[in-house]
C-alpha positions as CSV (number, residue, x, y, z in Angstrom):
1,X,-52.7,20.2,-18.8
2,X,-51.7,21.6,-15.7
3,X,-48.3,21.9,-14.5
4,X,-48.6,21.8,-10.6
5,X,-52.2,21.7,-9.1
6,X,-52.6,22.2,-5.3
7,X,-56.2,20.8,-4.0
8,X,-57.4,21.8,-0.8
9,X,-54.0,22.0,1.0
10,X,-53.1,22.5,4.4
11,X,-49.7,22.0,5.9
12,X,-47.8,23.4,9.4
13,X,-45.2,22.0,11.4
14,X,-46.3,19.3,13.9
15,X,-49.8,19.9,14.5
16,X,-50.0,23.9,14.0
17,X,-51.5,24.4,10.5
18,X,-49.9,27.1,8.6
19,X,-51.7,26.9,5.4
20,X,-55.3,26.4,4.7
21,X,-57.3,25.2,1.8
22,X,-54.6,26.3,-0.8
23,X,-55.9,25.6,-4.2
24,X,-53.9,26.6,-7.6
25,X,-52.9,25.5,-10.4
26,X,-49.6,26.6,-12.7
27,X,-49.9,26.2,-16.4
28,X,-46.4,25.3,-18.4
29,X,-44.3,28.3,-19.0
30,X,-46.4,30.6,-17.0
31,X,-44.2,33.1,-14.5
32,X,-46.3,33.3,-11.2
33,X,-45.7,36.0,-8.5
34,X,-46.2,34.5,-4.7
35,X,-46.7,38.1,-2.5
36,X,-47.5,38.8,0.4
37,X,-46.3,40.2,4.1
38,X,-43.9,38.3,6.7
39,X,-46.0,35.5,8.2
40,X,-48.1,35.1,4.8
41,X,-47.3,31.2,4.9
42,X,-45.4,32.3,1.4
43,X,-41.7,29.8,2.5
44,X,-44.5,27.1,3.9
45,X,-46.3,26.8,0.9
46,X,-42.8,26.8,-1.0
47,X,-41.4,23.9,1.0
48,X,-44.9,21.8,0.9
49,X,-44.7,22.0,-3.2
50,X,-41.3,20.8,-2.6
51,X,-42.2,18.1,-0.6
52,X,-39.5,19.3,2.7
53,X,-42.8,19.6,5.3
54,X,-45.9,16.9,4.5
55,X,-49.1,17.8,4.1
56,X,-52.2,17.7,6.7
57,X,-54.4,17.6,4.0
58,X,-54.9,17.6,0.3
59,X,-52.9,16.8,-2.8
60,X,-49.7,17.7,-5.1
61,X,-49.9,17.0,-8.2
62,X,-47.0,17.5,-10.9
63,X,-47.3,16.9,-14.9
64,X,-50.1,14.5,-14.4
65,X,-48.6,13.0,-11.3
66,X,-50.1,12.4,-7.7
67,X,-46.8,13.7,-5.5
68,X,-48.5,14.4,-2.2
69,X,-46.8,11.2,-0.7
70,X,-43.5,11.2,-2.3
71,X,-40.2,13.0,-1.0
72,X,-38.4,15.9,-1.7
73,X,-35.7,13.7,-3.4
74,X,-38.4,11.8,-5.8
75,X,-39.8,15.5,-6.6
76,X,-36.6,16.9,-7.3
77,X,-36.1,13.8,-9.9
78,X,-39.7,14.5,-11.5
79,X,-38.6,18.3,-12.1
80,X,-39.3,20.6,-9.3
81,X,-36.4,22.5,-8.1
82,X,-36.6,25.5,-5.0
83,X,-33.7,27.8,-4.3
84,X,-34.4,27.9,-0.6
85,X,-34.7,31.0,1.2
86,X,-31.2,31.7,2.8
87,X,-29.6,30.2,-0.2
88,X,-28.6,26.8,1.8
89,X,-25.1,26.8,0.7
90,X,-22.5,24.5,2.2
91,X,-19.7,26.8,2.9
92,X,-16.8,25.2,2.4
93,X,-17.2,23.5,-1.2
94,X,-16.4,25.9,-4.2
95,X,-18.9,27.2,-6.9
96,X,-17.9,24.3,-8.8
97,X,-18.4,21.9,-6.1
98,X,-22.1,23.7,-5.5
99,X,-22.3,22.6,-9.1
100,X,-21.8,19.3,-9.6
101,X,-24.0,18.7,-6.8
102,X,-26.8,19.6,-8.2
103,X,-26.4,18.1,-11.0
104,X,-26.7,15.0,-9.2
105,X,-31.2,14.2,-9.4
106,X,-31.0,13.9,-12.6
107,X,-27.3,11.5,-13.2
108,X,-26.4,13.0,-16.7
109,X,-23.8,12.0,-18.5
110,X,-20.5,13.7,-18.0
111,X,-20.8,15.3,-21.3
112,X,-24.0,16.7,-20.3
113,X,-23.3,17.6,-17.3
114,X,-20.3,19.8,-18.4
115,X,-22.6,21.6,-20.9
116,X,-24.7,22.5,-18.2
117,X,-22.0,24.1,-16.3
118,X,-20.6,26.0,-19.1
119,X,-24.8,27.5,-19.5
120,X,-25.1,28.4,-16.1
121,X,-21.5,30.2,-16.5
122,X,-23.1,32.2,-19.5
123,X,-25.8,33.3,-17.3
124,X,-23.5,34.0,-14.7
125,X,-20.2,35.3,-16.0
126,X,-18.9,36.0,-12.3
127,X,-19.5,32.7,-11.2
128,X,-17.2,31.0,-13.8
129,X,-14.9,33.4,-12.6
130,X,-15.1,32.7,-9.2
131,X,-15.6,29.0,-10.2
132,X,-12.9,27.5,-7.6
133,X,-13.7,29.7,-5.1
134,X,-15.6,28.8,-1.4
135,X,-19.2,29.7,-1.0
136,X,-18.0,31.4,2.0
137,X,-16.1,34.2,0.5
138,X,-18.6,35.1,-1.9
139,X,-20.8,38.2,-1.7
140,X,-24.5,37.7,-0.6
141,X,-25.6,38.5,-4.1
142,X,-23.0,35.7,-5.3
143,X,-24.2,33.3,-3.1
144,X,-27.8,33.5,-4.1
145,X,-26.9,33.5,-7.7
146,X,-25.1,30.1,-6.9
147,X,-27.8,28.9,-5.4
148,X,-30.0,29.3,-8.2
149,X,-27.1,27.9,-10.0
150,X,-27.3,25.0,-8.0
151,X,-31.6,24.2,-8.7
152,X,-30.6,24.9,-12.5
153,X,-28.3,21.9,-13.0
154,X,-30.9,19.6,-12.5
155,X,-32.8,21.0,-15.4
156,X,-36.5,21.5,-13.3
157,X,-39.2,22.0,-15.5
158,X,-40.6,23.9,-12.1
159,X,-38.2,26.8,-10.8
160,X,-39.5,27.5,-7.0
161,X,-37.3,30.6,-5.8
162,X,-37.9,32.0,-2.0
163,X,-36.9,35.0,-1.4
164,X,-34.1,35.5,-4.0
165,X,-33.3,39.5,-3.7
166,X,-33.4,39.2,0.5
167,X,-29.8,40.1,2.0
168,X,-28.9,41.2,-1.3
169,X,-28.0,45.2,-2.6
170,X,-30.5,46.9,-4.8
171,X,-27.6,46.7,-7.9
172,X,-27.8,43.0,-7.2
173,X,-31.0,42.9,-6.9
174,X,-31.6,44.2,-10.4
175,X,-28.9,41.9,-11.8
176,X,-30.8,38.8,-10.8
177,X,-34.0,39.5,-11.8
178,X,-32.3,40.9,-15.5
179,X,-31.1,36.9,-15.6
180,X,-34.2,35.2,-14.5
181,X,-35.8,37.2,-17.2
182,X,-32.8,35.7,-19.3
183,X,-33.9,32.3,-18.4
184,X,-37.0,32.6,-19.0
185,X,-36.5,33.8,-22.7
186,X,-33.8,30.9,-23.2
187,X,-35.4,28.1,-21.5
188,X,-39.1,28.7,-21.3
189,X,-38.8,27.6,-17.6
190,X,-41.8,27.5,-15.4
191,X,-41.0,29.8,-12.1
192,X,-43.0,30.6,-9.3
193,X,-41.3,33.4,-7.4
194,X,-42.0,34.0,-3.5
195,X,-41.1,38.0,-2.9
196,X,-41.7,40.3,-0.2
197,X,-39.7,43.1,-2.6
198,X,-43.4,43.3,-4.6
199,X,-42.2,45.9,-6.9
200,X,-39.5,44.0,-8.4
201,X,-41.5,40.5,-8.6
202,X,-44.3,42.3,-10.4
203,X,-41.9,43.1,-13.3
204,X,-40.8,39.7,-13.7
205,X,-43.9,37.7,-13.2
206,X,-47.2,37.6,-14.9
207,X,-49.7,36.3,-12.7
208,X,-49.7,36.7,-8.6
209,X,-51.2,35.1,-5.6
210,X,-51.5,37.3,-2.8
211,X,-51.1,35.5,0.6
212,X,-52.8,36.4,4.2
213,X,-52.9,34.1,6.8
214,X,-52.0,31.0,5.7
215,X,-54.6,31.7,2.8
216,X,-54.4,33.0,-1.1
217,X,-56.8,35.9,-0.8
218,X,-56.2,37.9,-3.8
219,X,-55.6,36.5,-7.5
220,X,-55.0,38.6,-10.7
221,X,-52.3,39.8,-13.7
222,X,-49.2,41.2,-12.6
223,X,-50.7,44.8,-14.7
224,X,-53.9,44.5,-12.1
225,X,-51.4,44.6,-9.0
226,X,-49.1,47.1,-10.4
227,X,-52.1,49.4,-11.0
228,X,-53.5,48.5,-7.4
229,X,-53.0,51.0,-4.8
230,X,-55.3,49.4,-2.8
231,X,-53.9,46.2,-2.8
232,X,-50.2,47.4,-2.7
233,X,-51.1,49.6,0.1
234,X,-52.9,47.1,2.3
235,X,-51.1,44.1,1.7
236,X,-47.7,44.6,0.0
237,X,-46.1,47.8,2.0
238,X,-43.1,47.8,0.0
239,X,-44.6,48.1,-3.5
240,X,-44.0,51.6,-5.0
């Protein structure tokens, strides 16, 4: 069975239609790649899954479930989780704070909730040591690993990220995408990954979308795009 299947979506803001008859599907544990260029409809799509814009048209549906009517809160409680582009962070509360907070969908005991910060700490070693510190004195490449963080400690079964090496240094970069590959290999998460940095979501992912207008107009393995000039050169820019 499917994961998340997207039927004939549209969705926009107010009556401007950003996406148009979006169809795809996500199996269980598969890694999917979400490329494309600025104005792709890539963050729209991203917060329609979510449930934060509703749809014009079409269905959501999630492990078996209709969602397309329910809200972002209800989805984050049936498993979906998105690290929102521009990381979202409240910047006064601590890492710790961050934390807790999202920990809350999913009301697990304090005993479970502890072990869950103590596994996001192991994936993030320089967040437990920055642990009391305010979101607002962390580095950019900090803050986004907090945010992802954050989606974690509700334990999604469906890991949206948009965006996550934007604003970030090419080190940093690199050191997030070595601990979503971590994830992946410890939890056998599901991830769909919105990039505009192609050639570093083609090494993480197995499967793209390519997006144009509002549309998916290209679908194939990660190795097809990788060995794509055509493709890289027409509608990815940055892919080297």
């Amino acid at each position: 069975m499917a994961l998340l299947e997207l039927s004939n979506v549209r969705a926009g803001y107010g009556p401007v239609s950003v996406l148009r008859d979006i169809d795809l599907t996500i199996e269980a544990g598969e890694v999917v790649g979400i490329l494309g260029a600025n104005g792709a409809g890539k963050s729209t799509l991203m917060r329609a899954i979510v449930g934060l814009i509703p749809l014009q048209q079409g269905k959501v549906v999630f492990a078996g479930r209709e969602l397309t009517r329910a809200s972002a809160a209800e989805r984050v409680g049936r498993g979906i989780a998105l690290v929102p582009e521009g990381r979202m962070l409240f910047p006064p509360l601590t890492v710790l704070d961050h934390l807790l907070l999202g920990s809350n969908p999913s009301r697990p005991s304090r005993a479970d909730r502890d072990e869950r910060v103590e596994s996001i700490f192991a994936l993030f070693p320089v967040l437990h040591e920055r642990r009391d510190a305010a979101a607002a004195v962390l580095s950019g490449g900090q803050q986004q690993m907090l945010a992802i963080a954050r989606a974690l400690m509700s334990r999604p079964r469906l890991l949206l990220l948009d965006e996550p090496s934007m604003g970030v240094a090419p080190m940093v970069r690199r050191e997030i995408y070595a601990a979503l590959g971590r994830l992946i290999g410890a939890y056998g998460l599901t991830i769909v990954v919105v990039e505009q940095d192609a050639s570093l979501a083609l090494r993480l992912v197995e499967r793209v979308l390519l997006m144009q207008g509002g549309r998916i107009v290209r679908r194939g393995s990660a190795k097809e795009f990788r060995s794509s000039e055509t493709l890289q050169d027409v509608y990815l820019g940055s892919a080297q």
